[in-house]
C-alpha positions as CSV (number, residue, x, y, z in Angstrom):
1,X,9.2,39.1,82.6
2,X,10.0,43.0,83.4
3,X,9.2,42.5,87.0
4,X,11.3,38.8,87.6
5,X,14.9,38.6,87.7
6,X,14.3,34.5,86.7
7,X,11.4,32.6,85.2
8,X,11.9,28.7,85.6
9,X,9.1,26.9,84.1
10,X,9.0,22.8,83.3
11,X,6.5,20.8,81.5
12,X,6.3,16.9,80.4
13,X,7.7,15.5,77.3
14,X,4.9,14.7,75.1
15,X,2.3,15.7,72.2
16,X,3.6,19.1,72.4
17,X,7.3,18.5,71.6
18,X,10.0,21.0,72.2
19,X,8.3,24.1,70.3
20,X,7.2,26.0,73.4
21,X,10.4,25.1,75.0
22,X,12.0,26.7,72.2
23,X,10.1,29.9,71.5
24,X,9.7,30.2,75.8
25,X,13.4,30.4,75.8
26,X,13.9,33.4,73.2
27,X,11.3,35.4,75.5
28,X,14.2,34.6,78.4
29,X,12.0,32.1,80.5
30,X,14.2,29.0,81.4
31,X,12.0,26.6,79.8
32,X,12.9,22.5,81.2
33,X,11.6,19.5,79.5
34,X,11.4,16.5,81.7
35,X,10.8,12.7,81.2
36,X,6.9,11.6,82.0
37,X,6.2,10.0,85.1
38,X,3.4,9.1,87.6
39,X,3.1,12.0,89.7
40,X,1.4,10.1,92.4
41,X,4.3,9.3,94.6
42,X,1.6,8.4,97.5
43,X,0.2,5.8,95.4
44,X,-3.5,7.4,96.5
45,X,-5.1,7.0,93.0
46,X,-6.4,10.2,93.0
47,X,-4.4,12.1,89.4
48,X,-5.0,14.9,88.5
49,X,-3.5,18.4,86.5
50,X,-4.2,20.4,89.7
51,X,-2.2,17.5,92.3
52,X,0.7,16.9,89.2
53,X,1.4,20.6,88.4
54,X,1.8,20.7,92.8
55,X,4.3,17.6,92.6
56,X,6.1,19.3,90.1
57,X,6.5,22.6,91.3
58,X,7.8,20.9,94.4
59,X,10.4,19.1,92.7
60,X,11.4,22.1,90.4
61,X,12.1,23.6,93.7
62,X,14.4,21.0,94.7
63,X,16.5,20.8,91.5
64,X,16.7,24.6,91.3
65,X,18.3,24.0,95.3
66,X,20.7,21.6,93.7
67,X,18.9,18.6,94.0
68,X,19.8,17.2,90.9
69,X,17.9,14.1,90.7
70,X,14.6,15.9,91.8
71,X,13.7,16.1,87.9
72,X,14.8,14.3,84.7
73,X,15.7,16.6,82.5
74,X,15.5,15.6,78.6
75,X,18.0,17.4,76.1
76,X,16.1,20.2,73.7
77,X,17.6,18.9,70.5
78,X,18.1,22.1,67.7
79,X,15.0,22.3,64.7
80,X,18.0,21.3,62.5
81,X,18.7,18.0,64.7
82,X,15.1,17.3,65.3
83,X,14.5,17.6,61.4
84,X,16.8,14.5,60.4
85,X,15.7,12.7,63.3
86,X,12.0,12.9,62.0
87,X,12.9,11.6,59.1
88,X,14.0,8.6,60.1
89,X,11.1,8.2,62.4
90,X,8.7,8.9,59.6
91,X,10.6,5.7,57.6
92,X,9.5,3.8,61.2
93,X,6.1,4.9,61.3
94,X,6.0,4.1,57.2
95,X,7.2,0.6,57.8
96,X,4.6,0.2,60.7
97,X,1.6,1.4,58.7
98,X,2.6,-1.5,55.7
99,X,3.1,-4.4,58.4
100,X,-0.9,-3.5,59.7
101,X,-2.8,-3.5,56.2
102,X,-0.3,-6.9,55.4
103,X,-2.2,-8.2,58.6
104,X,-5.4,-6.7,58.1
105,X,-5.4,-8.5,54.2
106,X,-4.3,-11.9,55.9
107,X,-7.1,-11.7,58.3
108,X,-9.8,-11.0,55.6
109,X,-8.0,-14.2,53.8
110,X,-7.7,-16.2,57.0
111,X,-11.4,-15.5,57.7
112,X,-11.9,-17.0,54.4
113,X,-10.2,-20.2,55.3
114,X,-6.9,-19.2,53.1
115,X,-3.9,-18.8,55.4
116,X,-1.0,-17.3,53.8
117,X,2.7,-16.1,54.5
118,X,4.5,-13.8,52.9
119,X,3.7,-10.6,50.7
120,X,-0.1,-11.7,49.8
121,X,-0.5,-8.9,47.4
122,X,2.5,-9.5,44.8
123,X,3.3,-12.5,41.9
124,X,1.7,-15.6,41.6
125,X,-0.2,-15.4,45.2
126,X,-1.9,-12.6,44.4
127,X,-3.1,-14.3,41.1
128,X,-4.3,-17.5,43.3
129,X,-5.9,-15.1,45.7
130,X,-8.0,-13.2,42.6
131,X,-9.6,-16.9,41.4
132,X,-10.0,-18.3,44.9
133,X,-11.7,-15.3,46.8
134,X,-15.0,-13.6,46.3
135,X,-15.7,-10.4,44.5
136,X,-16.3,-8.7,47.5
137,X,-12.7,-9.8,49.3
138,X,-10.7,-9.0,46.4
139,X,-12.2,-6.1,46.4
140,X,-11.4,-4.9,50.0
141,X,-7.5,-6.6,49.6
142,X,-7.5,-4.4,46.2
143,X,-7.8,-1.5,48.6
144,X,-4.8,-2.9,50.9
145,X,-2.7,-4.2,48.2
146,X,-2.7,-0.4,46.8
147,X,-1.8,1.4,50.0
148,X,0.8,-1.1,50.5
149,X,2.3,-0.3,47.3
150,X,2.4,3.9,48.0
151,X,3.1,3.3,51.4
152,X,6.5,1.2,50.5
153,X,7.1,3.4,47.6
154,X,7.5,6.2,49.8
155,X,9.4,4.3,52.5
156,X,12.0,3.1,49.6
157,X,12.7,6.6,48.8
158,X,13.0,7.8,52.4
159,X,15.4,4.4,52.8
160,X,17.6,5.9,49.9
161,X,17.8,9.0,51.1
162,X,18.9,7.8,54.6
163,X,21.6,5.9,53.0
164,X,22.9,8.2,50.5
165,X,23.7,10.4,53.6
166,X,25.2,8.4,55.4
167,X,27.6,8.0,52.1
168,X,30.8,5.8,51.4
169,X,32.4,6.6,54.9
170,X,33.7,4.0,57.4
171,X,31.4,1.7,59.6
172,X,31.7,-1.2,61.2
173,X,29.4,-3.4,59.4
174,X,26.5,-2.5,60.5
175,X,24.8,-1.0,57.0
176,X,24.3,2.3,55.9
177,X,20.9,2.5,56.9
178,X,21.1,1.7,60.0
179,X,24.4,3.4,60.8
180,X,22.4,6.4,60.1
181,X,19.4,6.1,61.7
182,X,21.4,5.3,65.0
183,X,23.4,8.6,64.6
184,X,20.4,10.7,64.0
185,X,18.6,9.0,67.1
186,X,21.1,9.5,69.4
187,X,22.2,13.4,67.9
188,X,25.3,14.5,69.8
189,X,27.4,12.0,71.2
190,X,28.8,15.0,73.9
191,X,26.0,15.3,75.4
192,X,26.7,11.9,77.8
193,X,29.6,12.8,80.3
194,X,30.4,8.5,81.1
195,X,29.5,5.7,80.1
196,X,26.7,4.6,82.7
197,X,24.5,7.8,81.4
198,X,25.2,6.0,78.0
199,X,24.3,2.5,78.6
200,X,20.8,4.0,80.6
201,X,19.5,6.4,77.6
202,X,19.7,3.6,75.5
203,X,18.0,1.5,78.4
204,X,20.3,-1.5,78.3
205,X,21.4,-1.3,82.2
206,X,20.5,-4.2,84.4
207,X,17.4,-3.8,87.0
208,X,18.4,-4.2,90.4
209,X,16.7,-5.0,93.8
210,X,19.9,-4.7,96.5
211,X,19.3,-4.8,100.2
212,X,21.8,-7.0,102.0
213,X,22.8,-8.5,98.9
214,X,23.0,-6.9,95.3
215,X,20.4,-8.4,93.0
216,X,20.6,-7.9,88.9
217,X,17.9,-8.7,87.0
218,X,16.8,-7.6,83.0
219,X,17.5,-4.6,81.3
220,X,15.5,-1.5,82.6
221,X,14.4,-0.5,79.0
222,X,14.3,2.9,80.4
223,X,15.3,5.3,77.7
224,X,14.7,5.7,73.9
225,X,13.3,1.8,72.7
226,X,14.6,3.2,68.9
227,X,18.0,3.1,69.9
228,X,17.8,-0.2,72.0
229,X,16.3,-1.5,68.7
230,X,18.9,-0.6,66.6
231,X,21.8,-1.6,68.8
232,X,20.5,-4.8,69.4
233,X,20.3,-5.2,65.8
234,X,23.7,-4.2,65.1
235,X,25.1,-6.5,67.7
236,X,24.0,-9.2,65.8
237,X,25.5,-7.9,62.9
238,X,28.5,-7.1,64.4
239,X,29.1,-10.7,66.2
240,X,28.6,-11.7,62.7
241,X,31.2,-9.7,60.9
242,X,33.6,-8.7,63.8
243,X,34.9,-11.5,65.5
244,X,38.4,-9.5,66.1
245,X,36.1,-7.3,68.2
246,X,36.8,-7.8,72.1
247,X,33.1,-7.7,73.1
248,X,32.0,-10.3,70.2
249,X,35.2,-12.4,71.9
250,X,33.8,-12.2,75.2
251,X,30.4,-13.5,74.1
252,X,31.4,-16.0,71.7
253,X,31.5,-19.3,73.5
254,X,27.3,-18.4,74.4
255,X,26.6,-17.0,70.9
256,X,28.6,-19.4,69.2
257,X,27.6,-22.7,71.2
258,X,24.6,-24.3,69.2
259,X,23.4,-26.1,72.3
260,X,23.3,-22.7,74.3
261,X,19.5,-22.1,75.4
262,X,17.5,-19.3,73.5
263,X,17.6,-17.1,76.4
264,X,21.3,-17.6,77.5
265,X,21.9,-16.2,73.7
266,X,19.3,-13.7,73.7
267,X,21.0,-12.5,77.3
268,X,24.5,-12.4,75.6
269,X,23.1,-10.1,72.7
270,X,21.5,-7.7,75.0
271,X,25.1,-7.7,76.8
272,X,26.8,-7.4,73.5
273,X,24.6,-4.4,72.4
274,X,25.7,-2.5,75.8
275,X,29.6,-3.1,76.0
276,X,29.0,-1.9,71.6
277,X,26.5,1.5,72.7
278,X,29.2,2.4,74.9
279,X,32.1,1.4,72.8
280,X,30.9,3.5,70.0
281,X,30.2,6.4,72.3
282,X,33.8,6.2,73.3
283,X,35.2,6.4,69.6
284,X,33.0,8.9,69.0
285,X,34.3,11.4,71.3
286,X,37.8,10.5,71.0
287,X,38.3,8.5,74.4
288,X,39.8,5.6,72.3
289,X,40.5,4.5,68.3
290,X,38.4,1.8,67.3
291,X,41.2,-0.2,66.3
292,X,42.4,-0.7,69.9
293,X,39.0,-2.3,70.4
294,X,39.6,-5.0,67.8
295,X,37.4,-3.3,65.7
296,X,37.9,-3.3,61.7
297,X,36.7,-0.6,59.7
298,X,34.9,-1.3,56.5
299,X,34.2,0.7,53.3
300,X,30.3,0.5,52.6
């Protein structure tokens, strides 16, 4: 470092998170995180670290030059943001880990020629279950049904402690939970300088193929998938409980109109959740008051 008036390193987003980022930055080395991508631009089939870590010092070359779309650059959230976020992805990965060992007990009852819906392992099913199946099968869903039971103990508490910070303030209707979830996902609102860079991180842009005439197609669902998840469910929500709301307007005569196809709805949603992503970003940095978006704030 003595004998270099700038150190510029970059490495992939990945297992290693944004620890050596962090600790390569308080030695003075400009550390960049950038997005994961396939390296082989040649489309040779031949990957590997020696041909990648080539590729990329080429293009950290550009975007030091001023090439600014050379590398995507991903935003080195503080321990302190990066803490609540983890907590909410912990809930996620809580919630996952329940929905498998459900499945894995209604396999073990499936292959036993008992089909079931619902939560197998509580009430009056469970009873059936416990005369119906042999020893050896209640056994094995005893083992499930327990883990089950921890694993959504633990998620419950993590689900109360999500909402009890998010507190009594004003939302839009979208629940407590997942009003904070969203905001702990998406960190600092400042950090997108339009709305486009908005409407792309949350990967709810249109595709497009454009030659001699411009093409749309689906949503690129490049960006964070929690966040699209979340806004999609809040759209719903919203086109639910905000009808004042000019987006929810717009939509309304596909969402509301029963002999509209599946898709045609599902397309509407999706365009809902965008026009609401970058709507909230707006209010959120000031550019304009919800109410002036028909919005109507409620006390949860």
């Amino acid at each position: 470092m003595s004998q270099a008036d700038r150190v510029v390193v970059c490495y992939e987003a990945g297992c290693f998170g944004y620890e050596p980022a962090r600790r390569m930055k308080e030695m003075g080395v400009e550390a960049l995180v950038i997005a994961p991508q396939n390296w082989d631009e040649q489309g040779k089939r031949q990957v590997n670290d020696k041909t990648d870590a080539q590729v990329m010092c080429h293009r950290l070359s550009d975007y030091l030059s001023g090439h600014q779309r050379a590398l995507s650059i991903v935003r080195i959230p503080t321990r302190e943001e990066e803490a609540r976020r983890s907590q909410g992805r912990q809930r996620e990965q809580l919630r996952g880990q329940i929905r498998r060992m459900q499945a894995m007990g209604r396999s073990l009852l499936l292959a036993r020629s008992m089909p079931v819906k619902g939560p197998w392992w509580k009430g009056a099913l469970w009873d059936q279950i416990r005369q119906q199946m042999p020893e050896w099968a209640v056994a094995q869903l005893t083992v499930w049904k327990g883990l089950i039971e921890v694993t959504e103990q633990e998620a419950r508490k993590i689900e109360a402690e999500l909402k009890a910070a998010a507190g009594k303030g004003l939302v839009f209707g979208e629940g407590q939970l997942t009003h904070e979830l969203l905001w702990r996902e998406l960190m600092d609102p400042q950090r997108f300088s339009n709305a486009r860079k908005v409407a792309n991180y949350f990967g709810l842009c249109p595709s497009e193929s454009t030659s001699d005439k411009r093409c749309l197609g689906s949503i690129t669902k490049h960006g964070n998938p929690r966040l699209r998840q979340l806004m999609i469910e809040m759209a719903w929500r919203i086109s639910m409980m905000q009808p004042e709301y000019r987006a929810v307007k717009k939509f309304a005569p596909v969402l509301e109109n029963k002999k509209a196809s599946s898709a045609s709805r599902k397309k509407a949603i999706v365009a809902l959740a965008r026009h609401l992503a970058v709507d909230l970003w707006r209010i959120a940095t000031g550019r304009v008051k919800a109410e002036e978006l028909g919005l109507r704030l409620t006390n949860q």
